[in-house]
VEXVEX-535506 format. One record per atom (N, C-alpha, C, O): residue in one letter; chain; atom name; z, x, y. Coordinates in pm, whole numbers, padded with zeros to 5 digits, m for minus. Layout:
<node 'a', 'A', 'CA', <Z, X, Y>> ...
//
This chain:
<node 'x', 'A', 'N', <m01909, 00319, m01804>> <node 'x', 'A', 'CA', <m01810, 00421, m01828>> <node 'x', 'A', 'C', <m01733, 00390, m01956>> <node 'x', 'A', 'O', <m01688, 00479, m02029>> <node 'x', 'A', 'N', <m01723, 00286, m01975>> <node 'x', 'A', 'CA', <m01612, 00190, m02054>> <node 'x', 'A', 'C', <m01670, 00239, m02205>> <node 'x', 'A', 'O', <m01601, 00299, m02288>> <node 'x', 'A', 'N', <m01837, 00196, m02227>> <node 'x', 'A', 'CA', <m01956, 00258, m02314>> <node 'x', 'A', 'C', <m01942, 00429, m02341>> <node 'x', 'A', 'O', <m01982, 00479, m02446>> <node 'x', 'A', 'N', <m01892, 00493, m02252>> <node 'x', 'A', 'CA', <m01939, 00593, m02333>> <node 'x', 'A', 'C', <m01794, 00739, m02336>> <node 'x', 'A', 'O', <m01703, 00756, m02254>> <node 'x', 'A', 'N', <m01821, 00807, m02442>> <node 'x', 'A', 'CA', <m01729, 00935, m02468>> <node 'x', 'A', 'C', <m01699, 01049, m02365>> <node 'x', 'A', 'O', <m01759, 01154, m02342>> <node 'x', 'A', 'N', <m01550, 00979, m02291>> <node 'x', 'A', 'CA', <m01532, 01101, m02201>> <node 'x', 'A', 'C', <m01498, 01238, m02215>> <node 'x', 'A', 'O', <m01461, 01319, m02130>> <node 'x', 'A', 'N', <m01518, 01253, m02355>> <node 'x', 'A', 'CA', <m01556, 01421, m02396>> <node 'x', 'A', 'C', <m01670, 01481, m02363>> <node 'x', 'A', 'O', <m01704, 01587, m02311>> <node 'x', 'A', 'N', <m01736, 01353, m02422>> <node 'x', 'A', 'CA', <m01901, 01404, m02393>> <node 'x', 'A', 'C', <m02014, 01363, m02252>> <node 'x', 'A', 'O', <m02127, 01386, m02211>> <node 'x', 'A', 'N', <m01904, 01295, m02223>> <node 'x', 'A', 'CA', <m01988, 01186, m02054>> <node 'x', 'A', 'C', <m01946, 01255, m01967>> <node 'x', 'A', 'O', <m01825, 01256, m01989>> <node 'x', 'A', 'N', <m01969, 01331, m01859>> <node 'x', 'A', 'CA', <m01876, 01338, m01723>> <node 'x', 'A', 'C', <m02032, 01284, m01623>> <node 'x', 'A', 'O', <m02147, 01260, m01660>> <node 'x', 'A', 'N', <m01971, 01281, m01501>> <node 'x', 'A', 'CA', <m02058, 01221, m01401>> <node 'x', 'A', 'C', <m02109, 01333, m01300>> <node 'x', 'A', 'O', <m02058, 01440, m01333>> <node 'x', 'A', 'N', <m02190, 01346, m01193>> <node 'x', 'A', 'CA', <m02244, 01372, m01051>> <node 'x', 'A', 'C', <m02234, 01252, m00947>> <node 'x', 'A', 'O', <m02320, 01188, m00887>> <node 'x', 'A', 'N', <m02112, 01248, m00951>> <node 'x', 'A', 'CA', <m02140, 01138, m00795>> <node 'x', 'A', 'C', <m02219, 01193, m00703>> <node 'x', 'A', 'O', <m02195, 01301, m00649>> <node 'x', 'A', 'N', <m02322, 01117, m00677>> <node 'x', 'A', 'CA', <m02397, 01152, m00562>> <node 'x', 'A', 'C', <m02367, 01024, m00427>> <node 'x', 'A', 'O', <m02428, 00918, m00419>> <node 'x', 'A', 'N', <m02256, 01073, m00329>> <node 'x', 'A', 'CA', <m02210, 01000, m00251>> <node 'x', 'A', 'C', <m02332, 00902, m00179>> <node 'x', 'A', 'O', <m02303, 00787, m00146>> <node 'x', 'A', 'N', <m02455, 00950, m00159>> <node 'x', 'A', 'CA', <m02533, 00884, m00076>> <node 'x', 'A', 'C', <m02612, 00816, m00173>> <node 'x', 'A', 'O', <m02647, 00714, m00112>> <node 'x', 'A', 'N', <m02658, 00810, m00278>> <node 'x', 'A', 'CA', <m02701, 00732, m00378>> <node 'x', 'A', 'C', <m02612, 00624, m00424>> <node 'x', 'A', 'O', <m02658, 00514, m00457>> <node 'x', 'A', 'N', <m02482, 00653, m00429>> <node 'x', 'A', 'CA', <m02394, 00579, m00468>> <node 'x', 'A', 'C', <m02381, 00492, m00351>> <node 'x', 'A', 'O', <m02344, 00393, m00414>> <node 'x', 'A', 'N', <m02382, 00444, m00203>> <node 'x', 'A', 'CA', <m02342, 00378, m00108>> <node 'x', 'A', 'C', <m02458, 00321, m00095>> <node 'x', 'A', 'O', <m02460, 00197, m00096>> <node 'x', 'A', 'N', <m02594, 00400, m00078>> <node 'x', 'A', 'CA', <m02702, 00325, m00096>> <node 'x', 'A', 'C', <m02763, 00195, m00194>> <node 'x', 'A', 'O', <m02862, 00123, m00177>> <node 'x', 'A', 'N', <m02673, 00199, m00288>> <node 'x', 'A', 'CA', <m02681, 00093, m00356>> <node 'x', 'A', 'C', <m02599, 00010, m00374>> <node 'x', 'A', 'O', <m02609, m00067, m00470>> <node 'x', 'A', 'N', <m02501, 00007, m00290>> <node 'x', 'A', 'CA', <m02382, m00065, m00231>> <node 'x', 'A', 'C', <m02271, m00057, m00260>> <node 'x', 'A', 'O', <m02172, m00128, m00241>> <node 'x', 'A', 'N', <m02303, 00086, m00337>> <node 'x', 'A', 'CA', <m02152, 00148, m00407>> <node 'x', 'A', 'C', <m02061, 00219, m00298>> <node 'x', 'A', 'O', <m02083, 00272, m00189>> <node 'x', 'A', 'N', <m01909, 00187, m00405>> <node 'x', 'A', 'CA', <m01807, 00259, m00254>> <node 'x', 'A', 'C', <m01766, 00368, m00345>> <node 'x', 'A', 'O', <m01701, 00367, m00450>> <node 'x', 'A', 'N', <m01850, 00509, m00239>> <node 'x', 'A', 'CA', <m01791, 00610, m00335>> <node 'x', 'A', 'C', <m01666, 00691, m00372>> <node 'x', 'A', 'O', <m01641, 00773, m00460>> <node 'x', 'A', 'N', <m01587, 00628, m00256>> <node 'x', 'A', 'CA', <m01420, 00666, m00203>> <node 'x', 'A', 'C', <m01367, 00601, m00335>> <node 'x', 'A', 'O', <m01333, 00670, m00431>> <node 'x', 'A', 'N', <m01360, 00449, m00334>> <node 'x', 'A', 'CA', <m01299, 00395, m00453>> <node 'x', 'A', 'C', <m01365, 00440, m00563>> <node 'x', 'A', 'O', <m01298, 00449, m00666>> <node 'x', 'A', 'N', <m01526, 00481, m00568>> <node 'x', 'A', 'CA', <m01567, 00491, m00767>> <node 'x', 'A', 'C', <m01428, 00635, m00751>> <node 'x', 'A', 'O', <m01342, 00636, m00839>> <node 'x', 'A', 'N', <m01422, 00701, m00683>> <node 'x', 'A', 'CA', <m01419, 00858, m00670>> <node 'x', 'A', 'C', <m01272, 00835, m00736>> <node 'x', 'A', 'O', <m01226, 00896, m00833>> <node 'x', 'A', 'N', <m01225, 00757, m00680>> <node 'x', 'A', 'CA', <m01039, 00726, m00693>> <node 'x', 'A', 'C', <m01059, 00676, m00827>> <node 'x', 'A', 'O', <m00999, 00731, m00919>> <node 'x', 'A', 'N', <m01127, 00592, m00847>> <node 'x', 'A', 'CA', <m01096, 00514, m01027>> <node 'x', 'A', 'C', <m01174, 00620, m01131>> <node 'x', 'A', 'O', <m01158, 00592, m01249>> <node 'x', 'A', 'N', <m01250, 00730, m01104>> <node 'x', 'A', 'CA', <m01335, 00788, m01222>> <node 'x', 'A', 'C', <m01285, 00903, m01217>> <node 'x', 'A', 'O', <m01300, 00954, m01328>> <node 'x', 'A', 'N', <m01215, 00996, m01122>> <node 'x', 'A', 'CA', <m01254, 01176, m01103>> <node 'x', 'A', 'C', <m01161, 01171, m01202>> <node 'x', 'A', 'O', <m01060, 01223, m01155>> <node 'x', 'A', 'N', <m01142, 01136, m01309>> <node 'x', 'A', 'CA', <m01131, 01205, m01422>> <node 'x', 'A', 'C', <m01261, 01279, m01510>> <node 'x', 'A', 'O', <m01255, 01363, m01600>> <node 'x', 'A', 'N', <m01363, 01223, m01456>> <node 'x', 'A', 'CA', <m01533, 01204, m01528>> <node 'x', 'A', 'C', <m01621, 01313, m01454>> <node 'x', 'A', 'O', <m01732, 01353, m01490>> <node 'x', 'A', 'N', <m01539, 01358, m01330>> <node 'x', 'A', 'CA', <m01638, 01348, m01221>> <node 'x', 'A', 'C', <m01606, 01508, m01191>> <node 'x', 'A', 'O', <m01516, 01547, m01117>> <node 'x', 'A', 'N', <m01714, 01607, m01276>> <node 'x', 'A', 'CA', <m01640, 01722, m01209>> <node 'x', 'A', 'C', <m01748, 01786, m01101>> <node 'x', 'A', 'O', <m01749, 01903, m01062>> <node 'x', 'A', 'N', <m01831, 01686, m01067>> <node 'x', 'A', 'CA', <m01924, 01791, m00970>> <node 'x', 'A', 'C', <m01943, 01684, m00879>> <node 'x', 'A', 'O', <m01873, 01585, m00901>> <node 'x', 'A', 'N', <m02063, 01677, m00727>> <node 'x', 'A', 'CA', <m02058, 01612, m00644>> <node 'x', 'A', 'C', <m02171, 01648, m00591>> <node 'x', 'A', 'O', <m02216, 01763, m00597>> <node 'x', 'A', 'N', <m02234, 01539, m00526>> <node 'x', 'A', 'CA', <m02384, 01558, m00424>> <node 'x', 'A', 'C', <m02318, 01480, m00280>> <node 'x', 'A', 'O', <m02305, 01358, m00265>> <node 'x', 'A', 'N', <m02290, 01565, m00204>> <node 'x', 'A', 'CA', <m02240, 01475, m00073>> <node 'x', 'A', 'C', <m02343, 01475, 00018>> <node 'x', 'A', 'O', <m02373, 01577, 00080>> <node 'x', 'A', 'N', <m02404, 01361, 00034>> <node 'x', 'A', 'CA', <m02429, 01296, 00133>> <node 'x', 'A', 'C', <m02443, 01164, 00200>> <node 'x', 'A', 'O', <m02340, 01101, 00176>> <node 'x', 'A', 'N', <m02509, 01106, 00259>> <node 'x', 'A', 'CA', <m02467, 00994, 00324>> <node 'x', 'A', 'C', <m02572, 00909, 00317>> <node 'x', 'A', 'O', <m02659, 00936, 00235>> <node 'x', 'A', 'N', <m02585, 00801, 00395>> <node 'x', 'A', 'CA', <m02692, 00676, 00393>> <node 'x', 'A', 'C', <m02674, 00623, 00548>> <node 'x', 'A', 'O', <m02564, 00632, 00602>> <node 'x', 'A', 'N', <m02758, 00581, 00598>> <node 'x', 'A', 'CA', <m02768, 00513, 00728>> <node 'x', 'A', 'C', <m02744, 00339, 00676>> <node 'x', 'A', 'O', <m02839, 00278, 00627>> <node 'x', 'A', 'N', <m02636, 00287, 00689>> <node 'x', 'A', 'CA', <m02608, 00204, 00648>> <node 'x', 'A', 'C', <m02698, 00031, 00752>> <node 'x', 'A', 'O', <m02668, m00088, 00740>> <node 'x', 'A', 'N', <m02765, 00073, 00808>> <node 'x', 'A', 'CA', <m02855, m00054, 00935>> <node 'x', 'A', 'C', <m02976, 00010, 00841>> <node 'x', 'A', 'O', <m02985, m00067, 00746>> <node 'x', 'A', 'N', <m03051, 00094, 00831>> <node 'x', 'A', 'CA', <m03150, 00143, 00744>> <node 'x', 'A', 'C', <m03181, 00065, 00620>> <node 'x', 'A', 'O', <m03283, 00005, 00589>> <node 'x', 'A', 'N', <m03041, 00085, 00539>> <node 'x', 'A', 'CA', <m03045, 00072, 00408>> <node 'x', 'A', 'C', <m03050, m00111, 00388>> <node 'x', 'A', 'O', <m03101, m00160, 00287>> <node 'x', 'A', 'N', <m02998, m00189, 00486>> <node 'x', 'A', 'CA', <m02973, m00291, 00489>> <node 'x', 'A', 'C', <m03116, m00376, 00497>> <node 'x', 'A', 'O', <m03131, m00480, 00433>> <node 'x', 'A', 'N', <m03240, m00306, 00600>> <node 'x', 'A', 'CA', <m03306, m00321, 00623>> <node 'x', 'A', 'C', <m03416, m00287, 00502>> <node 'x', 'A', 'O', <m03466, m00389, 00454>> <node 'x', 'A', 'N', <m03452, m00192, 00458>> <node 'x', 'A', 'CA', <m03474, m00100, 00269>> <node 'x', 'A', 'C', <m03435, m00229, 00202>> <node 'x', 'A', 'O', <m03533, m00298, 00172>> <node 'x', 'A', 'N', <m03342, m00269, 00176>> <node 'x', 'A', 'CA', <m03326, m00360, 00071>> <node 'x', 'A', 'C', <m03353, m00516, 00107>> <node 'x', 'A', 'O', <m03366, m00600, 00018>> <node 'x', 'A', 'N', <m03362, m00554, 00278>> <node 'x', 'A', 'CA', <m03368, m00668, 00284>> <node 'x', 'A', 'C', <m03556, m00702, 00272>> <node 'x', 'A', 'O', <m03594, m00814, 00240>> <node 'x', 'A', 'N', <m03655, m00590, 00303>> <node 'x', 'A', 'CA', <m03748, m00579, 00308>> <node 'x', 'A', 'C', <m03841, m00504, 00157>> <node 'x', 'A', 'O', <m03959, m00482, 00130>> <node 'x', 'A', 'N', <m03718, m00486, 00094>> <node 'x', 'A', 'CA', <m03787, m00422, m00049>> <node 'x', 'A', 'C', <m03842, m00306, m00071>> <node 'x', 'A', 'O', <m03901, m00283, m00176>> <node 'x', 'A', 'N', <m03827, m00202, 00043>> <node 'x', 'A', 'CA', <m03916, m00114, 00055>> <node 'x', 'A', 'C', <m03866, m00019, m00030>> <node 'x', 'A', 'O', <m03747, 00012, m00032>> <node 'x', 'A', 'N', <m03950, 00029, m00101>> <node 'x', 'A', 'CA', <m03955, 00147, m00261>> <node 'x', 'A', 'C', <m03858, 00233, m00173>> <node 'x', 'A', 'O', <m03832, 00226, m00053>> <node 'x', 'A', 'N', <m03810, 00323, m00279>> <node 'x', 'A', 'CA', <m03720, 00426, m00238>> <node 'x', 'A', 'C', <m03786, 00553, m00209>> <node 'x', 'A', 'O', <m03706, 00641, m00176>> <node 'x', 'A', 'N', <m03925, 00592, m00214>> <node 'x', 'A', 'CA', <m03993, 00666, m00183>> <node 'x', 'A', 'C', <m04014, 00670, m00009>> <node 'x', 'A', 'O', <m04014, 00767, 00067>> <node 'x', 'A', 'N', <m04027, 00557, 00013>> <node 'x', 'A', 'CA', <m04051, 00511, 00140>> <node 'x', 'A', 'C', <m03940, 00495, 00193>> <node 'x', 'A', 'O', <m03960, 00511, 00314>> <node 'x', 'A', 'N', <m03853, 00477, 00178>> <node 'x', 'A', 'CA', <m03684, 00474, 00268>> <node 'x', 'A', 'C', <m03626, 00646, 00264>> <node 'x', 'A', 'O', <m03551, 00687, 00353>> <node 'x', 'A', 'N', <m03662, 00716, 00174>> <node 'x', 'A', 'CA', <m03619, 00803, 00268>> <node 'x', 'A', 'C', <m03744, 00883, 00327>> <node 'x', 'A', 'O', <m03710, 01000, 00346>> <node 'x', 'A', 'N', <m03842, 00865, 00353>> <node 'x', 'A', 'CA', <m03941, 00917, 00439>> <node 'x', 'A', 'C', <m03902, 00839, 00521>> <node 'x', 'A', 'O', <m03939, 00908, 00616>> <node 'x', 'A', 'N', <m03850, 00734, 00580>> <node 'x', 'A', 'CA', <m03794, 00653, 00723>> <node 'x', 'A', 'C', <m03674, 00748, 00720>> <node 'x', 'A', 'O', <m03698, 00814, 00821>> <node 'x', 'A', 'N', <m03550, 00803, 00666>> <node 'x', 'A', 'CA', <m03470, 00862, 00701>> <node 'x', 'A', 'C', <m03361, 00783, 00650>> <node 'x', 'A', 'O', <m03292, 00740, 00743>> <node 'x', 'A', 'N', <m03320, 00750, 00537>> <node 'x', 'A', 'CA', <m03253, 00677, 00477>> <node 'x', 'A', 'C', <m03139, 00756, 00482>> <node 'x', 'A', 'O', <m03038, 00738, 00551>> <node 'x', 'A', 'N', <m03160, 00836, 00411>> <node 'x', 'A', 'CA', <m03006, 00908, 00404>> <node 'x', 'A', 'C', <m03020, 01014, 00569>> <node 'x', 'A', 'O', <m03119, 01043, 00637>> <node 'x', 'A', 'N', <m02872, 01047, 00584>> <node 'x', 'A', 'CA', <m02873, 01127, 00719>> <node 'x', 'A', 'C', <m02759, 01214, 00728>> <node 'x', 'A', 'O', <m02695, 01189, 00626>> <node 'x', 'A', 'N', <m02711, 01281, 00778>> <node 'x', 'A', 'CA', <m02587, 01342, 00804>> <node 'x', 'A', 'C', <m02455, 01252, 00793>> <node 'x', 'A', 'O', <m02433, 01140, 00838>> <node 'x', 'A', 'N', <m02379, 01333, 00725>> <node 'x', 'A', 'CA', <m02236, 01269, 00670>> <node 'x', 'A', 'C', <m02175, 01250, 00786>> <node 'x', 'A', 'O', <m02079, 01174, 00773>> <node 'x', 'A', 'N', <m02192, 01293, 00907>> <node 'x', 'A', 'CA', <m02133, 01225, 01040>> <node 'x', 'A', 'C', <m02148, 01132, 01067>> <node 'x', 'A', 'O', <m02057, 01061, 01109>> <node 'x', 'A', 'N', <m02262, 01095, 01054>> <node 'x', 'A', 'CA', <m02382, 00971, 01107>> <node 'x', 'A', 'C', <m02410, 00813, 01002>> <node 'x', 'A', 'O', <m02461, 00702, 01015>> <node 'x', 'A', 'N', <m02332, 00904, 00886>> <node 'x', 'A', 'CA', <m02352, 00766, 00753>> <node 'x', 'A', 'C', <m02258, 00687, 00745>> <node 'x', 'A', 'O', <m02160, 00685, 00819>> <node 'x', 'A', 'N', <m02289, 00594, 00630>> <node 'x', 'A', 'CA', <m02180, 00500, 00596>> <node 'x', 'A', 'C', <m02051, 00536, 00503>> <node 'x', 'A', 'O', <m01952, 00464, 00486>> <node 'x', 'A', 'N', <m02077, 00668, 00443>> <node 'x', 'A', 'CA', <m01980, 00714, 00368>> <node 'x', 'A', 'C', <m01896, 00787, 00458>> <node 'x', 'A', 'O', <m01932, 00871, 00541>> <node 'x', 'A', 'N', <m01706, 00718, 00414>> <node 'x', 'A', 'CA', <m01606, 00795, 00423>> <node 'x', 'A', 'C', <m01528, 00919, 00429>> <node 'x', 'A', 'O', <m01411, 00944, 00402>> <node 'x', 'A', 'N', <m01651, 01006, 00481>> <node 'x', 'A', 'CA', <m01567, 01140, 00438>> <node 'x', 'A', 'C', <m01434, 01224, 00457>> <node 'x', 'A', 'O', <m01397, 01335, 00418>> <node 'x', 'A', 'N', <m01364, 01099, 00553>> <node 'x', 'A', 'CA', <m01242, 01166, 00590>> <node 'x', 'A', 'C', <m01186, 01111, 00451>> <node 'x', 'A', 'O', <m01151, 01185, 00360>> <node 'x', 'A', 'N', <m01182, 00935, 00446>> <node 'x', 'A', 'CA', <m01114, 00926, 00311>> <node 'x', 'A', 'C', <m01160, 01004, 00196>> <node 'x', 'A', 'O', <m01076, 01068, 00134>> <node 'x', 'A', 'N', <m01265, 01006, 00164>> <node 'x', 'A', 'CA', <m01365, 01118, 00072>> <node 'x', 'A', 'C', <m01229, 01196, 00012>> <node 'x', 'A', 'O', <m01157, 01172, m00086>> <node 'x', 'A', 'N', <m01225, 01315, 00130>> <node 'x', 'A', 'CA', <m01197, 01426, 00147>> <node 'x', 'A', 'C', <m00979, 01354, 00096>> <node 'x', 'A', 'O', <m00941, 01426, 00005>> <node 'x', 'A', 'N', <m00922, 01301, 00116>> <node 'x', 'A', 'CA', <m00775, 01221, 00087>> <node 'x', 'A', 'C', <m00817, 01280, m00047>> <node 'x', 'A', 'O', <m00796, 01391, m00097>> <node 'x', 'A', 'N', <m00913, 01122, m00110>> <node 'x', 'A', 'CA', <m00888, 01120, m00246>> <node 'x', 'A', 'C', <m00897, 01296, m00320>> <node 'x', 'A', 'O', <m00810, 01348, m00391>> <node 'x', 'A', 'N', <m01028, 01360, m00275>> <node 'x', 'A', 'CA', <m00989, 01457, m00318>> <node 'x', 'A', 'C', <m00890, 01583, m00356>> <node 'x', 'A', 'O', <m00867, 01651, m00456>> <node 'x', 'A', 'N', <m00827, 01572, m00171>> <node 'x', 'A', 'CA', <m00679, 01615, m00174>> <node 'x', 'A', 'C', <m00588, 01531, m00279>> <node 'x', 'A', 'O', <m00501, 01600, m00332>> <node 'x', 'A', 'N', <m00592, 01398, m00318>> <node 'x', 'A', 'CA', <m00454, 01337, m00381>> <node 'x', 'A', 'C', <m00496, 01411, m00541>> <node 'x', 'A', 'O', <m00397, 01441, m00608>> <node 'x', 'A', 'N', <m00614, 01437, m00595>> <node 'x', 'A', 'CA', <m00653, 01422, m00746>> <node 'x', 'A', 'C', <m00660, 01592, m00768>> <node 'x', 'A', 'O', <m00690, 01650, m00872>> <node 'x', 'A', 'N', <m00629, 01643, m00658>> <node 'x', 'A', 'CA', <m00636, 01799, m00616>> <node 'x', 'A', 'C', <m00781, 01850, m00706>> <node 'x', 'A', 'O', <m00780, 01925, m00804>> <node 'x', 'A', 'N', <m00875, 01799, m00655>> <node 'x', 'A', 'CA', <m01044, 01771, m00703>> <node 'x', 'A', 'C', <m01071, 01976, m00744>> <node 'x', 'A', 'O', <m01074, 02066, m00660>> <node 'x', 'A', 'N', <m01082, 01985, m00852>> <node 'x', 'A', 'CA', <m01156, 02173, m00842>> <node 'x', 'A', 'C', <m01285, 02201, m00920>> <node 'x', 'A', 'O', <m01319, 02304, m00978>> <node 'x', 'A', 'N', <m01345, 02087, m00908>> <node 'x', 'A', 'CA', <m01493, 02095, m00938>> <node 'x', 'A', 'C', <m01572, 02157, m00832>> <node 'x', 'A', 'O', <m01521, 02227, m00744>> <node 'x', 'A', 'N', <m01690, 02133, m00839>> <node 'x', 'A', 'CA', <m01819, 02172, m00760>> <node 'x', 'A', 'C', <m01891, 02089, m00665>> <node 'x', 'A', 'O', <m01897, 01973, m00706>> <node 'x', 'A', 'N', <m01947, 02106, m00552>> <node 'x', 'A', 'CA', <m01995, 01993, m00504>> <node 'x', 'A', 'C', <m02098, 02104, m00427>> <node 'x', 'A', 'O', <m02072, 02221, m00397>> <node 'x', 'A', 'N', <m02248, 02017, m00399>> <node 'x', 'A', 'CA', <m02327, 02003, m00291>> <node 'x', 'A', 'C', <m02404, 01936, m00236>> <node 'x', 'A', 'O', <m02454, 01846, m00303>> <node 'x', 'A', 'N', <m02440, 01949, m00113>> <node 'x', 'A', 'CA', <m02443, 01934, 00053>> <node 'x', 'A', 'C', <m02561, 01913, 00033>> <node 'x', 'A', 'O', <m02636, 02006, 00005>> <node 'x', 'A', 'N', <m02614, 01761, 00043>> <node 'x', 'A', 'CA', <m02773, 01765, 00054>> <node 'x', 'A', 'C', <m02801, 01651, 00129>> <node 'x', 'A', 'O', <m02712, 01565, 00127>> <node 'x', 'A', 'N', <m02899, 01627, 00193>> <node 'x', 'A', 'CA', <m02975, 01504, 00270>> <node 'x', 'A', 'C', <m03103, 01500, 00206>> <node 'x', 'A', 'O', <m03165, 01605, 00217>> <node 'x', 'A', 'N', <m03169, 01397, 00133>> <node 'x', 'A', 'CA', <m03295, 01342, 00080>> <node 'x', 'A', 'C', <m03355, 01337, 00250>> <node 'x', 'A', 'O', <m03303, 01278, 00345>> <node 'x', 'A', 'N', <m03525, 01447, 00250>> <node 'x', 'A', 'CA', <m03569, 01366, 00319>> <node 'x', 'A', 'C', <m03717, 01371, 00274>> <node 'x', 'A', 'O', <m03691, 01387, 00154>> <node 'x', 'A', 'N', <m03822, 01370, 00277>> <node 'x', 'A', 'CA', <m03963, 01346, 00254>> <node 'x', 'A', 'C', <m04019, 01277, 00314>> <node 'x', 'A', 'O', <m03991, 01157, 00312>> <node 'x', 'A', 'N', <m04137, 01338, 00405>> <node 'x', 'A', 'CA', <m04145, 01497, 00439>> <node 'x', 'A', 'C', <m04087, 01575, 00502>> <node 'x', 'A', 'O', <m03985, 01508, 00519>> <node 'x', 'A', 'N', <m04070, 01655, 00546>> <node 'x', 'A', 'CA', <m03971, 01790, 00616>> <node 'x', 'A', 'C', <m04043, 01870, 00674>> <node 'x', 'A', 'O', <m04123, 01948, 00621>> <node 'x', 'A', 'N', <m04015, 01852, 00807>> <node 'x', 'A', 'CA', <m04062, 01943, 00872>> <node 'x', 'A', 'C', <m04056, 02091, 00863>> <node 'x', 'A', 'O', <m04070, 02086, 00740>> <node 'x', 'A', 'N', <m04050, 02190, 00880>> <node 'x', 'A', 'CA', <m04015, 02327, 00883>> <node 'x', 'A', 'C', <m03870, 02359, 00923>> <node 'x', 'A', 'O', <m03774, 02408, 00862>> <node 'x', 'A', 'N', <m03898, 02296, 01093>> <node 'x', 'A', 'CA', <m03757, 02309, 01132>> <node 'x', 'A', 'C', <m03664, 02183, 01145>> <node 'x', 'A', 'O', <m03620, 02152, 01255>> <node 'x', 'A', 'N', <m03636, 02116, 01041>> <node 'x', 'A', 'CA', <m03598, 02021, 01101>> <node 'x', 'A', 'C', <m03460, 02029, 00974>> <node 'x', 'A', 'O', <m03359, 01976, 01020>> <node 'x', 'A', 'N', <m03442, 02080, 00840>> <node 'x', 'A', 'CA', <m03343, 02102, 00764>> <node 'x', 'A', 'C', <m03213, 02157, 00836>> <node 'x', 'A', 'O', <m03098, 02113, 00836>> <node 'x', 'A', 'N', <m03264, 02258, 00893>> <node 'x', 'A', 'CA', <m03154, 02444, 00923>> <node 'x', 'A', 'C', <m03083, 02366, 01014>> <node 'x', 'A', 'O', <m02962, 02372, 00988>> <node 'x', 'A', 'N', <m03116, 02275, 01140>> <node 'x', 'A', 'CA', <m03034, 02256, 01211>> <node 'x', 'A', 'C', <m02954, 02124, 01143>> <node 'x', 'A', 'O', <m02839, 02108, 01184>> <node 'x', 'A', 'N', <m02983, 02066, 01083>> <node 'x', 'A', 'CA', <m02887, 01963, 01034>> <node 'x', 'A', 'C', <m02814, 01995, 00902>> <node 'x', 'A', 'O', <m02742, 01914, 00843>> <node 'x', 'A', 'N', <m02845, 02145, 00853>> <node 'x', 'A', 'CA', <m02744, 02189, 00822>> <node 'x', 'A', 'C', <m02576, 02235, 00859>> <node 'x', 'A', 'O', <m02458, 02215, 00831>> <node 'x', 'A', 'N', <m02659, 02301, 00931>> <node 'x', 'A', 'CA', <m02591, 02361, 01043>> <node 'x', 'A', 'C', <m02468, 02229, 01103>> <node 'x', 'A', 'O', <m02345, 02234, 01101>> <node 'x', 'A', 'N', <m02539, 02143, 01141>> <node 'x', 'A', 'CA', <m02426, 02028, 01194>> <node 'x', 'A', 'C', <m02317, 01989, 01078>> <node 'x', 'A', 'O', <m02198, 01963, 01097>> <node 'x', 'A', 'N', <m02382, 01992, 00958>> <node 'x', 'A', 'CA', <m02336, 01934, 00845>> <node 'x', 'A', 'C', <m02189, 02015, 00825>> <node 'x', 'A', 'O', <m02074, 01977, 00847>> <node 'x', 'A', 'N', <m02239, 02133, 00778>> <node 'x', 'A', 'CA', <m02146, 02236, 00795>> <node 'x', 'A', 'C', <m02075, 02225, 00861>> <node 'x', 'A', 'O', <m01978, 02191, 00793>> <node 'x', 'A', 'N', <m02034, 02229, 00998>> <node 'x', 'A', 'CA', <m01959, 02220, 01077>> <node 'x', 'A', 'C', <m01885, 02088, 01075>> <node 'x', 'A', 'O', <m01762, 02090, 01086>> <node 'x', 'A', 'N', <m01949, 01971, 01062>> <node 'x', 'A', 'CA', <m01871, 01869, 01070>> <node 'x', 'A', 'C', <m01744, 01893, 00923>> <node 'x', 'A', 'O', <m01627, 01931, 00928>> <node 'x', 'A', 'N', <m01808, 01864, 00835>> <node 'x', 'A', 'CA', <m01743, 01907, 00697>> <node 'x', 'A', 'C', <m01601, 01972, 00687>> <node 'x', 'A', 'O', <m01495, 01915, 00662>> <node 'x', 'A', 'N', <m01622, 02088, 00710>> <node 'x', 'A', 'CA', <m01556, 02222, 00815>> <node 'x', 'A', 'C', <m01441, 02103, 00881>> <node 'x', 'A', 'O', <m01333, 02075, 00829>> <node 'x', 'A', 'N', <m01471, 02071, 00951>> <node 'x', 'A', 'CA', <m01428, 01998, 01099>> <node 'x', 'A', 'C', <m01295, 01921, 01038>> <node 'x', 'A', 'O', <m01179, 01933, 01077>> <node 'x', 'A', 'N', <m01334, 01856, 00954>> <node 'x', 'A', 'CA', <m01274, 01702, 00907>> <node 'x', 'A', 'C', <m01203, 01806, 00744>> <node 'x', 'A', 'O', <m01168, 01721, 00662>> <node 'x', 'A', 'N', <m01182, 01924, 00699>> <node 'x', 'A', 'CA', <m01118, 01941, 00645>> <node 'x', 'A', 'C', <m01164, 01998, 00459>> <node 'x', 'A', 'O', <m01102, 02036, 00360>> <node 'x', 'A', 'N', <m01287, 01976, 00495>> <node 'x', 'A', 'CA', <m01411, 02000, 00327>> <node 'x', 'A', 'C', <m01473, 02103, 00339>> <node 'x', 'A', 'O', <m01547, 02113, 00437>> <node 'x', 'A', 'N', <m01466, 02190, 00264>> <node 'x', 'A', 'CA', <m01553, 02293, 00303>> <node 'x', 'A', 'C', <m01460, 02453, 00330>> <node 'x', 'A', 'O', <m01520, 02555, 00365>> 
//
């Protein structure tokens, strides 16, 4: 960050990429959303990921195991998430995604659906 022109740099936190690699996206979120005007929220199965990295397995292959999962169900903060955003009064863009490969037909709509609602639930959205 330090490297480059925050005229010309801004970021995509992608919450579940970012935790997956042992990043905390609550704190990057608090020290950067000056950078940060858009957002990919989702999450990581944090026993998964532990396992992915203790075993080496490519990232192709961790999320065909189900690496990332519903923001209910992950290791990311979304109640704090959702603070920092309220404190920095956040009016960028954000979306709602879960990495999975392969995908069933029906297996997106309903964990949308939960997503939504949780989101909703806890105050985002």
């Amino acid at each position: 960050m330090a490297d480059t022109d925050p005229k010309m740099v801004s970021l995509c936190l992608d919450t579940g990429h970012h935790a997956y690699r042992g990043g905390d996206p609550v704190g990057f979120m608090r020290k950067h959303y000056t950078r940060i005007p858009y957002l990919h929220l989702k999450s990581v199965d944090q026993e998964m990921q532990k396992k992915v990295e203790g075993e080496k397995i490519p990232f192709a292959k961790a999320v065909a195991m189900d690496m990332f999962c519903e923001p209910s169900r992950g290791a990311v903060n979304f109640v704090a998430f959702r603070d920092v955003l309220r404190e920095i009064d956040f009016e960028g863009f954000a979306i709602v995604e879960q990495d999975m490969y392969p995908a069933p037909f029906d297996k997106p709509m309903p964990i949308a659906k939960r997503t939504r609602d949780y989101l909703r639930q806890i105050g985002i959205g």
